[in-house]
Each structure stands twice: as C-alpha cells, then as structure tokens.
KOLFI-418422 format. One record per residue: x negated, y negated, z negated of N, C-alpha, C in turn. Coordinates in pm, whole numbers, plus 50000, padded with zeros to 5 digits. Last residue first. Example, Ala and Ser with C-alpha at 12.3 -4.5 7.8 and 13.67 -1.06 7.14 Angstrom:
% KOLFI-418422
487155022549292486335010649286487104999749213486815056949220487705045049220486805033049220
***
This chain:
% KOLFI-418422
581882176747931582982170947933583402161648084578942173947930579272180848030581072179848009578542149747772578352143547945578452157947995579632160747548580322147647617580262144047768577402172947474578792182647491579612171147548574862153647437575272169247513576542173547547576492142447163576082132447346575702145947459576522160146975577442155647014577672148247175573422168646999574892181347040575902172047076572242142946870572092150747001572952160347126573712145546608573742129746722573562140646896572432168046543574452166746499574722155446645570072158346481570462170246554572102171346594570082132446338569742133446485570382145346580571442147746091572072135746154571612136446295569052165946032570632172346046571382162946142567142143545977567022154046055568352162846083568712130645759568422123245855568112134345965568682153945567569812145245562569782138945725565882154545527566212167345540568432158745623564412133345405564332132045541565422147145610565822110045154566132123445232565822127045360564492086645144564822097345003565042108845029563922074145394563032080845337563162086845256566522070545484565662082445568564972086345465569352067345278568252062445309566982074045377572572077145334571492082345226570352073645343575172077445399574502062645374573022066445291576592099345414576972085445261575782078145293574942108445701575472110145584575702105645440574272086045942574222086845813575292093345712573542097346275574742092546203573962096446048572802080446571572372085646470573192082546317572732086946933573662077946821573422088746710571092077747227571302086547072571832076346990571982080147531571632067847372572112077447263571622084347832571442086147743571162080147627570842075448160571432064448024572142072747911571462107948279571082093648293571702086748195572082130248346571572130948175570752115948231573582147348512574302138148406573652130748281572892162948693573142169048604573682160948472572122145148902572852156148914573392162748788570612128148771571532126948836572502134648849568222143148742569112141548598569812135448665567372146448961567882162948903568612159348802566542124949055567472130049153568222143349038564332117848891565452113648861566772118148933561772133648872563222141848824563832131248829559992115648951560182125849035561652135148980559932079948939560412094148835560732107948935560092056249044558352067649043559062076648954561982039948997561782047149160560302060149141562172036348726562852050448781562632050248893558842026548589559982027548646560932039048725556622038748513557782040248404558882036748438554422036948697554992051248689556292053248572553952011448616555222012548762555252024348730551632007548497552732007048427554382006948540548672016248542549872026748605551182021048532546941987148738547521994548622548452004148622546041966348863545601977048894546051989348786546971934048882548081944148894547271959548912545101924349075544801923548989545651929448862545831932349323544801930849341544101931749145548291917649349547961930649338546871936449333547701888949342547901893449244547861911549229545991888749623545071888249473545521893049368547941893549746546911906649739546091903449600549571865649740550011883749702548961894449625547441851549797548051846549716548521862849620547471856650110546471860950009546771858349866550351847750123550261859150122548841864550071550151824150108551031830850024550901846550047548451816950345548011813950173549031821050091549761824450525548961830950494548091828650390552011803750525552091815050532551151827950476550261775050564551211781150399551261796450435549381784950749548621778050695549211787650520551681785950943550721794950954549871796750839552601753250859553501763950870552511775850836550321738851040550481738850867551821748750826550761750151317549911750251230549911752651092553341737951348553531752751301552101757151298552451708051284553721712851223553541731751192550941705551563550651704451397551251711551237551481730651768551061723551694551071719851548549171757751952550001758151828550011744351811546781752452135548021765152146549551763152061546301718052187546041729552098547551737852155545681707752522546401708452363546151720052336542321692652596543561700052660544301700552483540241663552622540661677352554541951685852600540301647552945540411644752766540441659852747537241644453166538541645453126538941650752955536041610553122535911623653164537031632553148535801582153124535331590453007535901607953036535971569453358534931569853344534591583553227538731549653242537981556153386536731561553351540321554852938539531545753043539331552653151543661575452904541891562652914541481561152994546201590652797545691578552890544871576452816548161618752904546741613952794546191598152883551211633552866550051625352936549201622752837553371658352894552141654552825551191647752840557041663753011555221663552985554691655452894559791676153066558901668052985557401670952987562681671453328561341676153239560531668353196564241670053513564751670753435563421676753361563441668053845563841660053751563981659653606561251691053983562351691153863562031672953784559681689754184560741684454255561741680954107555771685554039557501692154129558301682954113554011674653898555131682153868555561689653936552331660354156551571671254067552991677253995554071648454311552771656554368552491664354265555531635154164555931648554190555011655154251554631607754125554411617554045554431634354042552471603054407553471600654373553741611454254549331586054496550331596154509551291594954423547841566054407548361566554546549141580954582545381574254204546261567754228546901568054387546071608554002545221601254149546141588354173545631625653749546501622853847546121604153911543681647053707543721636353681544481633653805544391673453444544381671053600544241654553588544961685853243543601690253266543731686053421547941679653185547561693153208546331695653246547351646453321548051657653265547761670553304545751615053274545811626353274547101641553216544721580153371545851594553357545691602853385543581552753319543441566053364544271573853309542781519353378543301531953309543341543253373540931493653490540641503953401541051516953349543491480653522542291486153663541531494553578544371471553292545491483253395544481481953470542541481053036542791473453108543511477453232542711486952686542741490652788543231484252955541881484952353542611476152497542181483852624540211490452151541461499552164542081496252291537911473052134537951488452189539061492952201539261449952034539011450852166538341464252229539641458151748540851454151833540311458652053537131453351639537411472951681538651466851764535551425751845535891432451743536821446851763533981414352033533281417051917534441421851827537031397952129535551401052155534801404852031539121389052117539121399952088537531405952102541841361352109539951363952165539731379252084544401354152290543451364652229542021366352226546291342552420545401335052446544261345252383548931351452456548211357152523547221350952596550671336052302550621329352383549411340252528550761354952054551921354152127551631346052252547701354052003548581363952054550061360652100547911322451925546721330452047547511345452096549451322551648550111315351848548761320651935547511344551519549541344651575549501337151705545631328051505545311344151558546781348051615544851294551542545781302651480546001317851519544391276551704543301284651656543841296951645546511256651697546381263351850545051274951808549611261451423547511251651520546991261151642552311266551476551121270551438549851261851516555071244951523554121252051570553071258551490557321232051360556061226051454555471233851499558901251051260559691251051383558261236251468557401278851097556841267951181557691264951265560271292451080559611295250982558621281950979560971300151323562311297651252561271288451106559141304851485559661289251528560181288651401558661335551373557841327651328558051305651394560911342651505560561343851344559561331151285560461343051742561361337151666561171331851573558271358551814558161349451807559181337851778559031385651692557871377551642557761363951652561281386551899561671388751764560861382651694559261388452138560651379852136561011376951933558371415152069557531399752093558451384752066560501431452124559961432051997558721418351977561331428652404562001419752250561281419552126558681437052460559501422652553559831418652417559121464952438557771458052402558511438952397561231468552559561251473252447560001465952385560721465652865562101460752771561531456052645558941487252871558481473552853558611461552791560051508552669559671509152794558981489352790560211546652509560271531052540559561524052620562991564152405561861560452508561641545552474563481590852126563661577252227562931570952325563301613552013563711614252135564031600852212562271615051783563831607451767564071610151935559651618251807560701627051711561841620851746559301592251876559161601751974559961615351922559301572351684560621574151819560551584451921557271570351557558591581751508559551581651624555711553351635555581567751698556981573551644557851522551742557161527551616557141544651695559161498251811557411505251892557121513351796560731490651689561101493751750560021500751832559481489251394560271502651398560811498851569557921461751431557161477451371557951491351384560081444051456559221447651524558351458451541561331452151191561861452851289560991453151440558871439051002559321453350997560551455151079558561416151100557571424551140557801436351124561221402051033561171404951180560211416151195561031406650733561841417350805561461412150908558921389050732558381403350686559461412450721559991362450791558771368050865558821384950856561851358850577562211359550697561281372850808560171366350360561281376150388561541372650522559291336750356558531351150378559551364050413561481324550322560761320250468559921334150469561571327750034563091332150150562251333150299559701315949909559491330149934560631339250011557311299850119557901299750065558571313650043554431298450352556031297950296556071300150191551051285450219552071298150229553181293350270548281272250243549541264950263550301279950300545941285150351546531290750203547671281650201544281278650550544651269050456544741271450308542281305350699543721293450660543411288450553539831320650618540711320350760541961311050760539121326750383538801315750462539471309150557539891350750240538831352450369538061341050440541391340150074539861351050015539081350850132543631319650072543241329450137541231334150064546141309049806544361308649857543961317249901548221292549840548181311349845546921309249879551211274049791550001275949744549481284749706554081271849923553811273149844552251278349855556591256350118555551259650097554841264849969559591243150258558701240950176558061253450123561541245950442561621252050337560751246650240558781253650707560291245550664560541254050499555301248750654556711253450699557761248750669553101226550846553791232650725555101239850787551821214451026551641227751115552291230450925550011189150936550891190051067552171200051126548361194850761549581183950695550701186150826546541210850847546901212750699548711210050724544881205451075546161209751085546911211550971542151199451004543061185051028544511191451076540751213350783541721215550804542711207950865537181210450689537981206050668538851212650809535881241650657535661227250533536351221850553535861267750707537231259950788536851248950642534291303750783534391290750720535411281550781535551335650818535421321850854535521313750838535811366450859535351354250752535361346250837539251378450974537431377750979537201368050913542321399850910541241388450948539431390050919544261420051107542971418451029541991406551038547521417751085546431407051126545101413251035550451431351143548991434051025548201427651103551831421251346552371424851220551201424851129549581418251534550471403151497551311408751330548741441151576547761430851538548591420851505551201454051686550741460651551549331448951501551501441851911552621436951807551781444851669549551450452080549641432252024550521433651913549891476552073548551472452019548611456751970551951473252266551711475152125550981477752081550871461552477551951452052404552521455552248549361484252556548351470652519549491461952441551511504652609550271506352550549601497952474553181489352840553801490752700552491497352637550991488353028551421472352953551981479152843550091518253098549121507553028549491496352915552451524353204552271531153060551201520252954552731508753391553811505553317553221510353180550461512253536550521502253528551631502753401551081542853586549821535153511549981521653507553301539053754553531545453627552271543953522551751525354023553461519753902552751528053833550441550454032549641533154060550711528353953551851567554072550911570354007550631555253983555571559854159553691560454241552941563954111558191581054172557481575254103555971571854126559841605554173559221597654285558731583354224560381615053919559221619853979559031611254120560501585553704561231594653816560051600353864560611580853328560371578353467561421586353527560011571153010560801575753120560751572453224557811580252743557901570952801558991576552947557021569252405557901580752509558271571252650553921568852255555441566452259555581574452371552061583752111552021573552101553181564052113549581612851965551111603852009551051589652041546451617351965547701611951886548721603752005544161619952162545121633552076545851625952002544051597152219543031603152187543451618652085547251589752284545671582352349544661590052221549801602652528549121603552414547431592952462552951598052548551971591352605551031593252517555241620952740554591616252578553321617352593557841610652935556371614052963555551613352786560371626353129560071623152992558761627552984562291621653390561031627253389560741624553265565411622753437564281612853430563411620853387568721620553668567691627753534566541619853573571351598653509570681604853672568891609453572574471600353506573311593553481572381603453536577141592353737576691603353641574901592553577578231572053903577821582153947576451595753847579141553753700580081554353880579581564453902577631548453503578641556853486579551557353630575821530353623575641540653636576581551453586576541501253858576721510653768576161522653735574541499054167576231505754071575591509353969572301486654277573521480354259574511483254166570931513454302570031505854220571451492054184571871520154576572491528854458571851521454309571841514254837571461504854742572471511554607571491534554971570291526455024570341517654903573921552054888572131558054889570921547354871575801535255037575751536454883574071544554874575051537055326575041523855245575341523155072575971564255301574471561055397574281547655303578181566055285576981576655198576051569755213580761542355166579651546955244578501548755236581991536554928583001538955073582061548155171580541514954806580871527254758581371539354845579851498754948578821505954942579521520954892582271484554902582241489955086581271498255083582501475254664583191488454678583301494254811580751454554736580531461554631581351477654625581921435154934580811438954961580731460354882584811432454810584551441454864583431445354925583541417754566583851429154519584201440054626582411396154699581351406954672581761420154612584771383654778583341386954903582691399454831586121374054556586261383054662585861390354751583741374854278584601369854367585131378754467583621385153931583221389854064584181383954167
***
C-alpha cells in the first residue's frame, strides 16, 4: 500500500460520514462482521442451498443471484453425472486429435455417444476426485452444516471441472462434446428432463411465507428491519402459482413421532396379549406384604433337617418331625 492510499484509507477511517459511504473498502475485522439475512433456497419442497444476504437487498438482485447459483448447479451436477442419449457417430474425425495424456485405454461406450478412447486409470482418478470436490462444494448437506453459498462458490467449483479436465485433454475435447458445451455454456438442452429443471433469471420467482416477493422492492419490505434471521424461500417459474406452504413438523421430527408411536402400539399389543393373572404373584399385588413386613416373615427358607440321614420315603413319620422342628426353629429366630 503506497503513501497516498494508506492515508486516503485511514482518512475514511477518521470520518463517520466518509467511512459509511465507502465501508465496502475496510476490512471487515476493522468493524465487527456485520449480520446477514440467511435464505434456504428451496425448489419444489426440497432444499437446495444457503444462501446470504442483506435485508436492504433489491428483490430484482437477490433473484438474480439465487437463480445463477441455482442453474450453475444444475451445470455442475450434469457435468459430474452426464446422462447420455443414443447417438449414432460411424465415423469419429476427433478420435486421433482430442486423446488423453498419459495414454488411454479402450472403454466401449453402450450408448454411442464417444469413441470409448478412455484415460487411463491415474487420469481417471484425476477427473473423479475434481467431480467429487466439485459435488461437495454445491452439495445440500451444506445446509445442515450451516454454510452458504454463493456464486463464488459455483465459479470455483466450474473452475475445478475445468482444470481437471485441460489436465487430462491438455488438446481439448471435440467441440460436440456434452463437457466442453457445458463448460463453454454452449448447452443444448432441448428436449430433454435437464431443460425442465433450468430456470431463467426473467423467468424466476420468489416466494416466502405464502407471499410473492415483488420485484422492485427491497428485502426488508417483507422481513423487517432484523438483520440477524433465517428464512424460507421457494423459487419458480412465473406463472405456477403460489408453492405449498411448510409442513407444521419436519422431516426428521416427523420420522421421530413415527417411531414413537409405533413403539408404543407395539406396547398395547403386547399387553394386549399379556391377559393373564400371573402379576398377582408378584409382591407389588400382595395385599399382606406391608403386615409380613412388619412382623418379619419376609424371605423365609425352610431348612429341613434329616435325622441319620433316613430317606423320606422309608420314614415319612422321621421327615414330618424334621419340617416341624425346621419350622419352630426359623419362627423363634426372626422373633429373636
């Protein structure tokens, strides 16, 4: 930073009026971080990403922004997973032109759609971690994670694809090619489910809370003044009316409710089927257990004594004396 601009730079600081006007200049640890409006961008009742604003914020901007990161991932999830279409290709004058580095290997596509001239299998790994790096930075879980994302975020994750794939073709892909058409945002999408999912920024529409927020106003028209809050947007087309409102409960303490009350019919059935008096043998159903408490005659064990060892059945007269003798003795102990 030269001389001129560091005191340009700390003269804003110096002054309310001239720090206010260009506060977009500092740093942001100079003056705290500054609250943001957290928007979760839904398109047909499913999540989608997170998205951060300001309530002074135009309606017009904030559809425009939600739209591009919307449509940029829709591109990166068609460039990671390519659904291809039949299509004949007899001859291939890109075969010999358009190989990879590394050298190649021989993959007969089923669909038609290429060559079947493959990478190789280091060059594949290349490709398959960028797409699975590309895939986790636009990925819905970032909304559980509390992350936002924003155009930036769309930007590199394109950036990353299209590395990958110079590192891999440092000639190029053939200009047909479904990859260089999407990265070049040449896309033919016609006639297929890809081109229902697109949404066009003159085309989009926003909705929150069962309201359609208008272009040419500003976000806080409909929030308020609170910086520091989260909503619920729904984006489509123009035309398709307004979207469903949210369920009372979601998914999560839905299926929560779910288990709950399966475990519990679960219960009744077994009691249900439990119709038996074998609980009157436990001691909470013993109406005298309070009295043999009191009186000592809990856990009682007869102890039965053999005179020389005479066998019950030779002598039942022997054995009957023994119980009675057993009985008196455990009597006179628990009033001891």
């Amino acid at each position: 930073m030269t001389t001129d601009s560091a005191a340009t730079f700390y003269g804003k600081l110096s002054c309310p009026d001239r720090f206010s006007s260009h506060k977009e200049n500092i740093p942001g640890f100079l003056f705290g971080q500054l609250k943001m409006v957290k928007i979760t961008v839904k398109r047909n009742d499913e999540p989608q990403f997170l998205h951060e604003t300001t309530g002074d914020t135009a309606i017009d901007v904030l559809i425009t922004n939600i739209t591009t990161i919307y449509n940029g991932r829709l591109k990166i999830e068609r460039i990671c997973l390519d659904e291809q279409i039949t299509e004949l290709k007899l001859i291939d004058e890109w075969a010999e032109k358009c190989r990879p580095s590394g050298g190649d290997a021989f993959n007969k596509d089923t669909m038609g759609r290429r060559n079947g001239i493959a990478p190789n299998e280091h060059m594949a790994g290349v490709l398959n971690k960028s797409s699975k790096e590309a895939k986790d930075m636009i990925s819905k879980k970032k909304i559980q994670a509390d992350i936002c994302v924003d155009q930036k975020t769309v930007k590199d994750a394109l950036d990353i694809l299209r590395g990958a794939v110079m590192i891999v073709y440092p000639m190029g892909l053939p200009p047909h090619d479904p990859i260089r058409m999407e990265l070049e945002n040449k896309e033919q999408l016609d006639g297929t489910q890809a081109s229902l999912e697109v949404i066009p920024v003159d085309n989009a529409d926003l909705w929150w809370a069962g309201k359609q927020l208008l272009r040419g106003k500003k976000l806080k028209d409909y929030i308020g003044n609170n910086e520091k809050t989260k909503i619920i947007a729904k984006l489509q087309k123009l035309g398709q009316g307004a979207p469903g409102r949210e369920p009372v409960v979601s998914e999560q303490e839905q299926k929560e409710m779910m288990a709950y009350y399966y475990r519990k019919q679960e219960a009744a059935k077994k009691l249900a089927a439990d119709d038996e008096d074998s609980f009157l043998n436990s001691e909470w159903a013993d109406n005298q257990m309070l009295k043999k408490k009191f009186q000592g005659l809990t856990n009682i064990r007869f102890l039965i004594f053999f005179v020389n060892e005479a066998p019950i059945m030779k002598n039942p007269f022997i054995f009957v004396a023994d119980v009675v003798v057993g009985v008196f003795a455990v009597t006179w102990q628990s009033f001891l």
